[in-house]
N, C-alpha and C positions, 0 to 999 in steps of 0.2 A: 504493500500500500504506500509506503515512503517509497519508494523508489518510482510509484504514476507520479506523487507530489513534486520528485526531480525532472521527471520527463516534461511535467508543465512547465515547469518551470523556466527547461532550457532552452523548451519552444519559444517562449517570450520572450528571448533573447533576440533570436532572428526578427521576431513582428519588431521588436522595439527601435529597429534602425528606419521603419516606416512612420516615425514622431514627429512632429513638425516643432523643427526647433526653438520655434518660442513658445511652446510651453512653462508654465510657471516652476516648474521643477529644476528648470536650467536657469535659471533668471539671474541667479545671483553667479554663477561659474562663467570662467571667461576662457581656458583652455579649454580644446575640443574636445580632448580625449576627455577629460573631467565630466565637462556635459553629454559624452555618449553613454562613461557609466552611471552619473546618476540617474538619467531617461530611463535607463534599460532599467535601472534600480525599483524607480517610482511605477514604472509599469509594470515589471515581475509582480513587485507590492499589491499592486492593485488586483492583476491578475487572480492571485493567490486568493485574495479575501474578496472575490466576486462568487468563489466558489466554495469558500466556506461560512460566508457573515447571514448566508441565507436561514440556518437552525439559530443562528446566534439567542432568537428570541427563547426557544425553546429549547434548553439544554440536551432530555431526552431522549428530539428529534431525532439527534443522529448518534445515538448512543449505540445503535446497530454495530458501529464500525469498530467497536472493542470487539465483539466476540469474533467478527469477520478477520480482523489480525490475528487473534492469538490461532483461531482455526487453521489459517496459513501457514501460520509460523508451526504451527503441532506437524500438521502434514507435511510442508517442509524439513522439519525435521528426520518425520518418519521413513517418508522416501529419499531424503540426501543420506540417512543411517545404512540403506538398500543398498544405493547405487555406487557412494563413493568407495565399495572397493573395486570396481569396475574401470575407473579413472582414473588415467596415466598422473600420476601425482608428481612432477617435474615442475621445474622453475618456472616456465608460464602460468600453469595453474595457481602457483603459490604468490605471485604477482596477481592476479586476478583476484585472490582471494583478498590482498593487502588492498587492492585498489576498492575491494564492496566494502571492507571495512571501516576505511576511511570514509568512504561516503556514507555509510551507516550512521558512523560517528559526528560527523560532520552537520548529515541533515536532523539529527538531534538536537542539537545547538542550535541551527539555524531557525526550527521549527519552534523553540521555547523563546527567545529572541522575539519573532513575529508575531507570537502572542502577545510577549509587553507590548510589543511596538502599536499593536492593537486593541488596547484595553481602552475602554468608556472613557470619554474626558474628565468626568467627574473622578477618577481616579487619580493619585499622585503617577507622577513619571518615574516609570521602572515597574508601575505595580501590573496584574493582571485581571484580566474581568473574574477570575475564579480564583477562589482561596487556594496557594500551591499545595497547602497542607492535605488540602481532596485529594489532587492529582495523584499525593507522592501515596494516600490511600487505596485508590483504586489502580495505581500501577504493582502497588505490596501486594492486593490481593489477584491480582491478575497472575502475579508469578506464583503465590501461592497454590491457585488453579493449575498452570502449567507442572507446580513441580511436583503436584498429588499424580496429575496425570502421568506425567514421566517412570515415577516412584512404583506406581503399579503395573506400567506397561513394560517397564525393566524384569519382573517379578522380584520389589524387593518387598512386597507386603503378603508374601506365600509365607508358610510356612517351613519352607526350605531354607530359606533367609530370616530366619524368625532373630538371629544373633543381631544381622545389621540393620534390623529397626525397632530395636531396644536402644530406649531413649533417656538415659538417666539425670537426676537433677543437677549432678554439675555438667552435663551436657549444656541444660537449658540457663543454668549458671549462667556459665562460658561464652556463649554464645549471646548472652544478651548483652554484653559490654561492647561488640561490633554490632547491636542491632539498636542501641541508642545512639552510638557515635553515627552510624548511615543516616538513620534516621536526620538527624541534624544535617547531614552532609546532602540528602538530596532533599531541603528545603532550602538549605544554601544556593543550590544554582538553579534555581530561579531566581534568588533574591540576585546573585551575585550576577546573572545576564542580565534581568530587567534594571540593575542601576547602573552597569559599566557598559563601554562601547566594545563593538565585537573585537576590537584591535588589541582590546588590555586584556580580555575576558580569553580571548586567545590565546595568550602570550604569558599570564598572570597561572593560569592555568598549569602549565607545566613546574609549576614552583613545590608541585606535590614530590619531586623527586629533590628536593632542598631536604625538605621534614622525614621524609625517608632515612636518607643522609646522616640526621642531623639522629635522627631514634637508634640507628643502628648504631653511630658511635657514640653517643651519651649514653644508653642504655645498655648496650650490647658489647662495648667499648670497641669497635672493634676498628683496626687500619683500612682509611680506603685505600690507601692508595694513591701514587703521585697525580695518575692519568685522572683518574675521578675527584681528584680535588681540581684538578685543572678545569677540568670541565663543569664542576661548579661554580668557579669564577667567571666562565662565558657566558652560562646561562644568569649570573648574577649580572654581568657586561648588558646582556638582552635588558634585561628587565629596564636597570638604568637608562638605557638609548629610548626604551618605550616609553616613559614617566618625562625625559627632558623634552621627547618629540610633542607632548600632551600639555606638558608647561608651555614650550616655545609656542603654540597656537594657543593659549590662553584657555584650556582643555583640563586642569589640572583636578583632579577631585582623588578626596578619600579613599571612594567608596572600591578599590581595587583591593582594598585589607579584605572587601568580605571574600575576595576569590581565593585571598592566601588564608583566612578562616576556613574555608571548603577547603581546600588542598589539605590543610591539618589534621581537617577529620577525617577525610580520604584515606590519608596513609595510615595515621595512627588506627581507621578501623581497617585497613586492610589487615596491617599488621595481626591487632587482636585477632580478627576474622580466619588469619591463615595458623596459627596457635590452639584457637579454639575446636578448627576443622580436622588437625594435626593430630588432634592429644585423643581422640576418639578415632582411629584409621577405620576401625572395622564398622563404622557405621556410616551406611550406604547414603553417597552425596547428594542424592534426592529428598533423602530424610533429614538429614541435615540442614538443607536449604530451607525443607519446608517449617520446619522448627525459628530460622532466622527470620524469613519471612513473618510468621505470627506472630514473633517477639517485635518485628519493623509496624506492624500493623496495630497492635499494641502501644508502643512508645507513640505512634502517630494523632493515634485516638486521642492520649493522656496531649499531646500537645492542642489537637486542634481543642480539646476543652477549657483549654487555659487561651489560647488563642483567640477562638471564635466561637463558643459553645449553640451558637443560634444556627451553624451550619447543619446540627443535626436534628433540627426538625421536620425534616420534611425530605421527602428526594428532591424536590427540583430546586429546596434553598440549599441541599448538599450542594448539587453539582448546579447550579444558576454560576453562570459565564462559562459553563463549557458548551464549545461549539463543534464542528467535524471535524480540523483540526486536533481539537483536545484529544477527542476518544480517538483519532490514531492516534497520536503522542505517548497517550498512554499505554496502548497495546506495543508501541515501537519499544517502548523503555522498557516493557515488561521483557520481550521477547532479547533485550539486546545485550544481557550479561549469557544467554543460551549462545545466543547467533554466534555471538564474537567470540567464546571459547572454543568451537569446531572450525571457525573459520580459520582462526589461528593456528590451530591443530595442524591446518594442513602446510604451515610453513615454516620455513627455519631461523634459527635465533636470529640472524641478520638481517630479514624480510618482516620479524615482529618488531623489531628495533626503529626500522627505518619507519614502517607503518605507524609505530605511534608517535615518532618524532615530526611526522609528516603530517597530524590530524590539527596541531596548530598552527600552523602558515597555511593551511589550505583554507580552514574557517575564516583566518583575517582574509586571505586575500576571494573567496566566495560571497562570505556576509554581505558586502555592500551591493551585490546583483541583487538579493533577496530580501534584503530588510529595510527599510526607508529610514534615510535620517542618520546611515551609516559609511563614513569616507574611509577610504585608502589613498594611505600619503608614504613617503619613504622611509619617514623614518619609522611605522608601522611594519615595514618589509624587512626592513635590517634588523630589528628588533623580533622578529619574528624568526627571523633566519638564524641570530645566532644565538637563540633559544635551542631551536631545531639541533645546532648544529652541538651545542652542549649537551641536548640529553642523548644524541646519538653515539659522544664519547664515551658519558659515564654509561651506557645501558650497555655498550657494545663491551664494557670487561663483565657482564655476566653476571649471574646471584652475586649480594655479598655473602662471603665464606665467615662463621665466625673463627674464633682462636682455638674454638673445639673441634671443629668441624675439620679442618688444615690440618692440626695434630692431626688427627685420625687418618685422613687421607693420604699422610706422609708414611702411615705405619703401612 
């Protein structure tokens, strides 16, 4: 379903060279090339929410299109489970595979983006027509759904498996310390797309591999490494170039802490998350998710009550400002921690490396076809770049190894 929302998208690239240049969207731009992306920009924009702002009224309306993804994505599943051992699994395919995930990735961002950009005016700027607190609910329970499905279609709810889905209470412990840290983390970016421009939010983004960094040696104490300290000083280099290029245009704001806020709980709940998964092997990773998921659905609940408690009176004041839009958004997110781990699957350490180094310059330099009210300038490029080019130093030396782990290796 994200991927029709690209194909429109890219269509209204070509109509939008048919604009009659004094349109008001150019009005204030005086280079050409400037005034062909913003045209292209304002009409992609428009395009998009001609064909979603129609249920706008009625939340509901197009609530169809949850179940329509996740069905896709199940079937896809079950059929790419069939057929990928049949294909040649070579370097093309595994490029092909980095290339859908980047756009996966990509059109995530872009799609949470153009919800702010589209919220009521009675709204503050950044904010959304729908409480993201909903969203992040009805995307927890959608994975929830998929990983019930998964968990029994695997056979690990037989009785032959009856060991790996034995669920004990430091299980549910364990696991709830990465299910309030996420929790936080994915009402972060919303908060952290609708106040920053796609330029910081891109850029600002990759700083999750700083707090990584920063846990494994304060906690874990452990050497990185000449190459990986090197390389956190470029991607420190990035960040600098992006903040003076947003000063120098008189562009300067705060509000790029909340993306390094979300980067924080990012890591630190991966972290927990991969610890908590760890210390239980023998229980089956569908059971587990499903456990995290309920524990995310839970913390979300206790939030949105403290939050907004009047959102749960009713279905339509739950979900009132969800539009078509939303309910894929939702089903995309739910589906896109599944997607992106088989997709990856099928390629090698240097093809995941460059793939994720590659998902923040592609977003700067995309956003502004698709989101209105969003530029690209140079110093956004270089800034982007040698972000990119920093996490593809540190990521390219590999896990970090602790001082246990080395000994051991050595013996």
């Amino acid at each position: 379903m994200q991927a029709v929302l690209f194909l429109v998208l890219f269509a209204g690239i070509g109509d939008a060279t048919k604009l009659q240049p004094n349109l008001r969207a150019g009005e204030s731009l005086n280079a050409d090339a400037s005034q062909t992306v913003q045209l292209t920009s304002s009409h992609l924009y428009s395009m998009v929410f001609k064909t979603f702002e129609a249920t706008q009224s009625d939340p509901l309306a197009s609530a169809a299109r949850l179940p329509m993804v996740l069905s896709m994505a199940l079937a896809a599943f079950f059929v790419g489970g069939k057929v990928a051992p049949y294909i040649p699994m070579g370097k093309p395919f595994g490029l092909a595979m980095c290339a859908v995930y980047i756009a996966f990735s990509v059109s995530i961002d872009v799609s949470i983006k153009m919800l702010a950009t589209d919220a009521p005016a009675e709204k503050k700027e950044g904010d959304y027509a729908f409480n993201p607190i909903c969203m992040v609910l009805v995307t927890e329970v959608s994975k929830l759904i998929i990983s019930a499905v998964l968990a029994v279609s695997s056979g690990s709810g037989s009785s032959e498996n009856s060991e790996a889905r034995k669920v004990s209470a430091a299980d549910v412990a364990y696991l709830a310390i990465p299910a309030a840290i996420f929790t936080v983390n994915n009402v972060l970016v919303f908060k952290a797309l609708g106040a920053n421009e796609t330029s910081v939010f891109g850029v600002f983004r990759d700083t999750m591999i700083l707090w990584t960094a920063a846990i494994w040696k304060l906690v874990f104490r452990t050497d990185l490494g000449n190459i990986r300290m090197a390389a956190i000083m470029v991607i420190f280099a990035g960040l600098v170039v992006n903040q003076f290029a947003h000063q120098t245009a008189g562009k300067i704001s705060w509000a790029f802490l909340i993306v390094i806020a979300m980067t924080l709980c990012n890591a630190s709940g991966s972290v927990a998350n991969e610890f908590a998964l760890k210390r239980s092997k023998g229980l089956d990773i569908n059971i587990q998710n499903a456990v995290l998921y309920t524990l995310c659905i839970a913390f979300s609940l206790a939030l949105l009550l403290i939050d907004d408690p009047s959102r749960l009176t009713g279905l339509r004041t739950f979900f009132g400002g969800f539009n078509s839009l939303s309910w894929t958004l939702a089903g995309v997110q739910a589906c896109a921690g599944l997607m992106v781990s088989r997709l990856l699957k099928y390629t090698d350490s240097v093809m995941k490396t460059s793939a994720t180094c590659l998902r923040g310059p592609v977003f700067v330099a995309m956003a502004p076809f698709f989101v209105a009210g969003q530029h690209l300038n140079a110093g956004s490029i270089v800034s982007a770049l040698l972000v990119a080019a920093g996490c593809f130093g540190y990521l390219s030396q590999g896990p970090i190894q602790t001082a246990q782990t080395e000994h051991k290796g050595a013996k």
